[in-house]
C-alpha positions in Angstrom: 82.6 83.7 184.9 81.4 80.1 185.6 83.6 77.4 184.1 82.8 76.6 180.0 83.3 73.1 178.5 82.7 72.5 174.5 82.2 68.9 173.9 83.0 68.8 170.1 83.6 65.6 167.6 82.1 64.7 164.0 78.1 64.2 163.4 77.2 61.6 165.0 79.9 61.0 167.6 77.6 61.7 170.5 78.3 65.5 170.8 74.5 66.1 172.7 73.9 62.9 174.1 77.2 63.3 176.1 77.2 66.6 176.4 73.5 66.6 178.2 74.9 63.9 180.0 78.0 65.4 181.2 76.5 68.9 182.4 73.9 66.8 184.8 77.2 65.1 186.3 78.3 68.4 186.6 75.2 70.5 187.6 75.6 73.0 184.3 73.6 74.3 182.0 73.6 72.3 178.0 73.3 74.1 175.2 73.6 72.0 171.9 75.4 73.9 169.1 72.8 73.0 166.5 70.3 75.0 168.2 72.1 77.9 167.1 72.9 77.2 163.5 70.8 80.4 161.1 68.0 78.1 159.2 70.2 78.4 155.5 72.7 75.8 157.5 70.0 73.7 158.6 68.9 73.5 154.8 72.3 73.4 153.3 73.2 70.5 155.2 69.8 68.7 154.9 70.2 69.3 150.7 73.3 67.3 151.5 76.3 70.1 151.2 78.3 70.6 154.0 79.1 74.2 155.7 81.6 76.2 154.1 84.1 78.6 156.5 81.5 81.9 155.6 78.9 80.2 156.6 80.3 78.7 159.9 81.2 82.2 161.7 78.0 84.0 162.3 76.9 80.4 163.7 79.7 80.2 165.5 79.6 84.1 166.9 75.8 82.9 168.1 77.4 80.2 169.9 79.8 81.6 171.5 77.5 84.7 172.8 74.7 82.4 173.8 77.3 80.7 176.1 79.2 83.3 177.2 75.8 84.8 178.3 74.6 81.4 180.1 77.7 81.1 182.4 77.3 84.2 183.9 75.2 82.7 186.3 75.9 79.1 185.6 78.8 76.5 184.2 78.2 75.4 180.6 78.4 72.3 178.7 77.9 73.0 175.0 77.9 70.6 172.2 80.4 71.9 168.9 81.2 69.6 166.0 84.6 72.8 165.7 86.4 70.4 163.4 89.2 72.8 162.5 91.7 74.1 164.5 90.4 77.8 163.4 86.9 77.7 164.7 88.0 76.1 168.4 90.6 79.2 168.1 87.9 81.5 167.2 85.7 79.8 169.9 88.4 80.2 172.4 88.9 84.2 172.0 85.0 83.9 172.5 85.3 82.3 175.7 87.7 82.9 177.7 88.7 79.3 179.4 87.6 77.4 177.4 87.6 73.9 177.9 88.1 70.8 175.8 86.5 67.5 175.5 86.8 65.5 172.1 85.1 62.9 171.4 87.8 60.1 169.4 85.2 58.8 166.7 86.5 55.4 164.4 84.8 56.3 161.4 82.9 53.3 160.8 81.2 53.4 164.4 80.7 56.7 163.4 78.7 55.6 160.1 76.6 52.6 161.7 75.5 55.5 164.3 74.0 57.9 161.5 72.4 55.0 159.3 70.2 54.7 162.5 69.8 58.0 163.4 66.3 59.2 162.3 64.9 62.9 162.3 68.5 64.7 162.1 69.3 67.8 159.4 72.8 65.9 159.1 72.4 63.0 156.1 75.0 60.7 156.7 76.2 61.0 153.2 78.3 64.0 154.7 80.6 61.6 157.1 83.1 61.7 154.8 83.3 65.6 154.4 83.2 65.9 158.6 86.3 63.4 158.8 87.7 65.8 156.0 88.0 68.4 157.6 88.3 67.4 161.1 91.5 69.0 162.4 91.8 66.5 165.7 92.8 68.7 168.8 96.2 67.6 171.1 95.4 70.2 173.6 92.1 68.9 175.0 90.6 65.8 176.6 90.2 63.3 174.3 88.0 60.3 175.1 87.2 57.2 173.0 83.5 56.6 172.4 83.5 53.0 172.4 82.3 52.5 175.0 79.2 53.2 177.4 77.8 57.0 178.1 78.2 56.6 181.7 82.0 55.5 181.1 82.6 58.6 178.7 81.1 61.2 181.2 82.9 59.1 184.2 86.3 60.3 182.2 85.7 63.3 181.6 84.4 63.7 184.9 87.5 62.8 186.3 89.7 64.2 184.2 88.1 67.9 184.3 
């Protein structure tokens, strides 16, 4: 199997846009975790309720098959909000080798970000909710991102 790296952080922390960024650096394959949510997520978060833990698992079991399927033939960057310890477990058993990269997110960089963002399921009203029930991860890469794209994928980059 071809190497696996989950870029995960709260809406809005630059998941995709460093994730895309970081599998061209690294000639993989992106696949952006929303794409895979079952449409009752999409509209339970854009009616402004977050994701409860039942309704996180069969997105998560897409996920996790969809990428497992992908790096047979190529590495994978993947973008994963995986707030709690539990679903980056659950993605880990998934994905054998799974690597890391969290995106450090001050919350109120965070909430200027998503009062511009335009055309995205996630109101911003449910910031508070993802800081919640973020669970931030010690065993990964953790990156600030305040600071320039080109600097976050640099890190990583090097760091991987």
């Amino acid at each position: 199997m071809k190497p696996a790296i989950m870029v995960m952080g709260v809406s809005g922390a630059g998941k995709s846009t460093v994730g895309a960024a970081l599998a061209t650096a690294l000639g993989a394959v992106f696949l952006d975790g929303d794409d895979y949510h079952p449409q009752a997520n999409v509209d339970h978060m854009a009616a402004g309720h977050p994701l409860t833990d039942a309704m996180r698992w069969p997105w998560l079991d897409r996920l996790g098959a969809a990428v497992q399927a992908a790096r047979a033939d190529h590495a994978v960057v993947f973008a994963c909000s995986a707030l709690k310890r539990s679903y980056r477990e659950y993605l880990r058993a998934a994905i054998p080798g799974l690597r890391v990269a969290y995106l450090d997110a001050p919350q109120l960089l965070v909430a200027d970000r998503l009062a511009q963002r335009r055309g995205h399921f996630m109101p911003a009203n449910l910031l508070n909710s993802q800081f919640a029930t973020l669970d931030a991860p010690r065993d990964c890469i953790s990156v600030s991102i305040d600071q320039p794209i080109t600097a976050i994928v640099q890190d990583l980059c090097g760091r991987l």
